[in-house]
N, C-alpha and C positions, 0 to 999 in steps of 0.2 A: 162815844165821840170819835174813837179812832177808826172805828168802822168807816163810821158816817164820811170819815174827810177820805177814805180811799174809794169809796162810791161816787162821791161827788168828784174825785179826779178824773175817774175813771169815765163819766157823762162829760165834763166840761171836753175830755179829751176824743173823746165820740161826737158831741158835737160843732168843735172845730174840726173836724179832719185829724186832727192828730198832727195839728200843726204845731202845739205846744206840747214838750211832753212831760208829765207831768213826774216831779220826783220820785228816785225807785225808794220805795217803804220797804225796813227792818221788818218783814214780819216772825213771828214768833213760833216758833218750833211747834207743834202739834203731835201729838202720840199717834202712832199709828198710820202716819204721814208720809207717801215719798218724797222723795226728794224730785226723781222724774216721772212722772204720769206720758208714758207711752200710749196713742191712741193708732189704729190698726187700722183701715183703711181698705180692705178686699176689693178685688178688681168684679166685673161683671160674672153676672151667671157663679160666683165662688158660694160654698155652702159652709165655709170657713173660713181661714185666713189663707188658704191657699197658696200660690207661691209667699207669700210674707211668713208663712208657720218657722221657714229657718230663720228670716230676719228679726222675731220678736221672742224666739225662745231662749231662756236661758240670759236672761238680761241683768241679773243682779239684784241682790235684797232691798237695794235701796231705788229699787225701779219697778213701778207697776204698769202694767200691759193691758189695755181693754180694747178688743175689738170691734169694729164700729160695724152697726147692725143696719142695711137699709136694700131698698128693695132689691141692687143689684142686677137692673134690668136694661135693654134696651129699645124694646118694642111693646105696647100696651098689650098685644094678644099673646105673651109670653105669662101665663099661666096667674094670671093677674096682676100683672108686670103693670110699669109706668114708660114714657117715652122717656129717652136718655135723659132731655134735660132735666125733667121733674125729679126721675132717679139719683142724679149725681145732685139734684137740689136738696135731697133730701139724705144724703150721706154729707152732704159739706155742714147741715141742722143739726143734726146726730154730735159731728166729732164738736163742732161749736157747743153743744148742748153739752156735753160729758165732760169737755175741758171748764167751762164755767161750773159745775157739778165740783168738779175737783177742785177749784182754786176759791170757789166758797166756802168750803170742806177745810180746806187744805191750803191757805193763804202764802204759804213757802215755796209748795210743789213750781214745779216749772213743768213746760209742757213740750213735747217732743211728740211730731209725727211721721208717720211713711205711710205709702199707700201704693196699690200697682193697678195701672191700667187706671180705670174709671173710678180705682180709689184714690190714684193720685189725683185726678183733675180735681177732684172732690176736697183732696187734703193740701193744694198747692192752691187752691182757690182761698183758704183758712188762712195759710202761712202768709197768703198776699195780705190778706186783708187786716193781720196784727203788723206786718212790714210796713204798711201805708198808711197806719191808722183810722181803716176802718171799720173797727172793731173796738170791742172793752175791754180784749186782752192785751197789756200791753207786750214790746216784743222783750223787755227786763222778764216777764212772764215765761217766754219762749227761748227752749234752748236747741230748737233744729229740727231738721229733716229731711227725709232721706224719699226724693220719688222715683218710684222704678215705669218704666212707661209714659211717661203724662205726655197725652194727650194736649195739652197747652204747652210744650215745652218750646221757649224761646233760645234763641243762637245767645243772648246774652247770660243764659241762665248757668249755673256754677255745675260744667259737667264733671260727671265720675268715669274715666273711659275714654275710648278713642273719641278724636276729635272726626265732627257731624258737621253738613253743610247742610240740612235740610233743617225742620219746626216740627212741632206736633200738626196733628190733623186740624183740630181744632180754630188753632191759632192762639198765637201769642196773649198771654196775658199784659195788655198794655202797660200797666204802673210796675211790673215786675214784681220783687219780693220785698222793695225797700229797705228799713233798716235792719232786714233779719234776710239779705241775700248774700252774706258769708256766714249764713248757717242753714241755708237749705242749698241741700246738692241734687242732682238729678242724677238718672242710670237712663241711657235708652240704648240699644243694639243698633248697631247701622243698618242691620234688613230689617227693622219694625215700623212699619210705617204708620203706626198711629203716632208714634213719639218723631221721625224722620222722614216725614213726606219731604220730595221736592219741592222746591219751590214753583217748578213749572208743573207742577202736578195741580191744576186749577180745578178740574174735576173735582177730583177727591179732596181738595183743601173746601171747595162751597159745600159738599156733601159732608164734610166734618164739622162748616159753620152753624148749618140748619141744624144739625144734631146738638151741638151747645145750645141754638138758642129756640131748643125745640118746648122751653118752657120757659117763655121771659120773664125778667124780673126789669118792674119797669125801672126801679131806680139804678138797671144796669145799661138802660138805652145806649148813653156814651159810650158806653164799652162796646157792645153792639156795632155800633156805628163806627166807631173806630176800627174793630176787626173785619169790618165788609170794605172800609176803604183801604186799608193796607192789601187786600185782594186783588180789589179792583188798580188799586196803584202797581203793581205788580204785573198788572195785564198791561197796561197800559205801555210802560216800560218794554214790554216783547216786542214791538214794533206798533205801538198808536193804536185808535179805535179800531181801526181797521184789522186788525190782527186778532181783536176779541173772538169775536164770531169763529174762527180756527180754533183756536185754541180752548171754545166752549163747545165745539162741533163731536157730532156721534161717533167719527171715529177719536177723535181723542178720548170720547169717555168708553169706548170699548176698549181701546189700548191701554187705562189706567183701570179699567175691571180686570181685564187678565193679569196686569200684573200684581192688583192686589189678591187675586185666588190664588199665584204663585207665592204671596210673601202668606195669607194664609195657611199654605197647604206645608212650608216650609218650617213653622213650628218657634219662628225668631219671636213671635211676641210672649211664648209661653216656655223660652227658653235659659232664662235668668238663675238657673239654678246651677246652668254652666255656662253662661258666658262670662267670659273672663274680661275684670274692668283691666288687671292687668296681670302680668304674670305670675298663673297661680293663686290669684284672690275673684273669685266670681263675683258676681253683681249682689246676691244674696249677704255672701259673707263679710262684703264692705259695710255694706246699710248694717248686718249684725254690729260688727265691731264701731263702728259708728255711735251706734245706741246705747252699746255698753261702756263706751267712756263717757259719754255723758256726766256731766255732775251741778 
């Protein structure tokens, strides 16, 4: 019976939105059980946990760590790869899949994620979706997380690090992290422009939208459509319709290719092992320490 009434919280609360939320349940210690269930997140093309290996080692006995397995791709003819969106579809499945695993298991655990690069957009898309209620987990469930890179990263999002005038490539995730956004923090470098494009970087901001919504989900239309008008509101704003056309024109998308080969060839997005959020503690060793207080 007690099962029963936290399943049926957990539906009633899925299928309003998460407009009600439903009372946090005493559950009962289990053997064997962490307390924090760490799930790991790997950016593209990783064969492990790659930059994240110092963020999730060494975490504490009453913290377990599992990294999240998925294709890690962003082109289909990458060795039987998937297009980005379907890829990052299918690591946001994964960490959703293994967190319900565990809290079925393990009804105490709470659940704490990080992710870098194409593991955040993957693992910041999760944390949204227990913030806003559109999920079974609820955010009583979730105790934090830590994104390094993410590609979605909004100016409102809870940064780690100097302060940033630009977005993720992507674009913003519209509902943000809601009632679990003082407990996910973000890391991005000021030279990485997957996590800090301009804003007048128009090129490259609709080249990062097509790549999100290069496998839709139709019940994400609004989302969708939401981040192509905040774009287009954007152009608009540079000087009217009229000003589109410039600022979509070939030399502007040559001017933002070169400079993204320079912010490539410079090594900032794969640089988190030393860049310092602040003096003396890198991007790596916050998200560690981060994890390991945890409780």
């Amino acid at each position: 019976m007690r099962r029963g009434l936290i399943v049926l919280a957990a539906v009633v609360s899925a299928l309003t939105g998460g407009l009600v939320m439903p009372a946090a349940t005493q559950a009962q210690p289990t053997s064997g059980c962490p307390k924090i269930f760490v799930l790991a997140v790997p950016g593209t093309w990783a064969s492990g946990p790659g930059v994240l290996g110092s963020v999730i080692s060494g975490l504490g006995p009453q913290t377990q760590v599992e990294i999240v397995g998925y294709n890690a791709t962003a082109f289909p003819w990458e060795n039987g790869g998937a297009i980005y969106g379907h890829s990052k579809a299918q690591a946001a499945a994964n960490t959703r899949g293994l967190a319900l695993a565990m809290l079925r298991r393990c009804p105490g655990a709470r659940i704490a994620l990080t992710g870098y690069s194409q593991g955040a957009d993957a693992a910041g898309d999760v944390a949204s979706e227990i913030g806003t209620g559109q999920g079974v987990i609820r955010p009583s469930q979730f105790a934090g997380a830590v994104l390094i890179s993410d590609p979605r990263r909004s100016r409102r999002d809870a940064l780690v690090g100097p302060p940033l005038t630009g977005q993720g490539s992507g674009g913003a995730r519209l509902n943000g992290f809601g009632w679990v956004s003082n407990k996910t923090f973000t890391i991005c470098a000021p030279q990485d422009l997957y996590c800090n494009v301009p804003r007048d970087y128009y090129v490259t901001r609709i080249v990062g939208y097509l790549a999100e919504t290069s496998d839709p989900t139709p019940s994400q239309i609004a989302q969708y459509q939401g981040e192509a008008a905040a774009i287009f509101v954007d152009l608009t704003l540079r000087g009217g319709l009229g000003a589109i056309p410039g600022e979509l024109s070939n030399a502007k998308a040559r001017e933002q290719i070169i400079e993204f080969n320079r912010f490539l060839e410079s090594g900032a997005h794969s640089d988190y092992t030393r860049f310092e959020v602040k003096p003396g503690v890198t991007a790596v060793a916050w998200a560690h320490n981060f994890l390991a207080k945890l409780r």
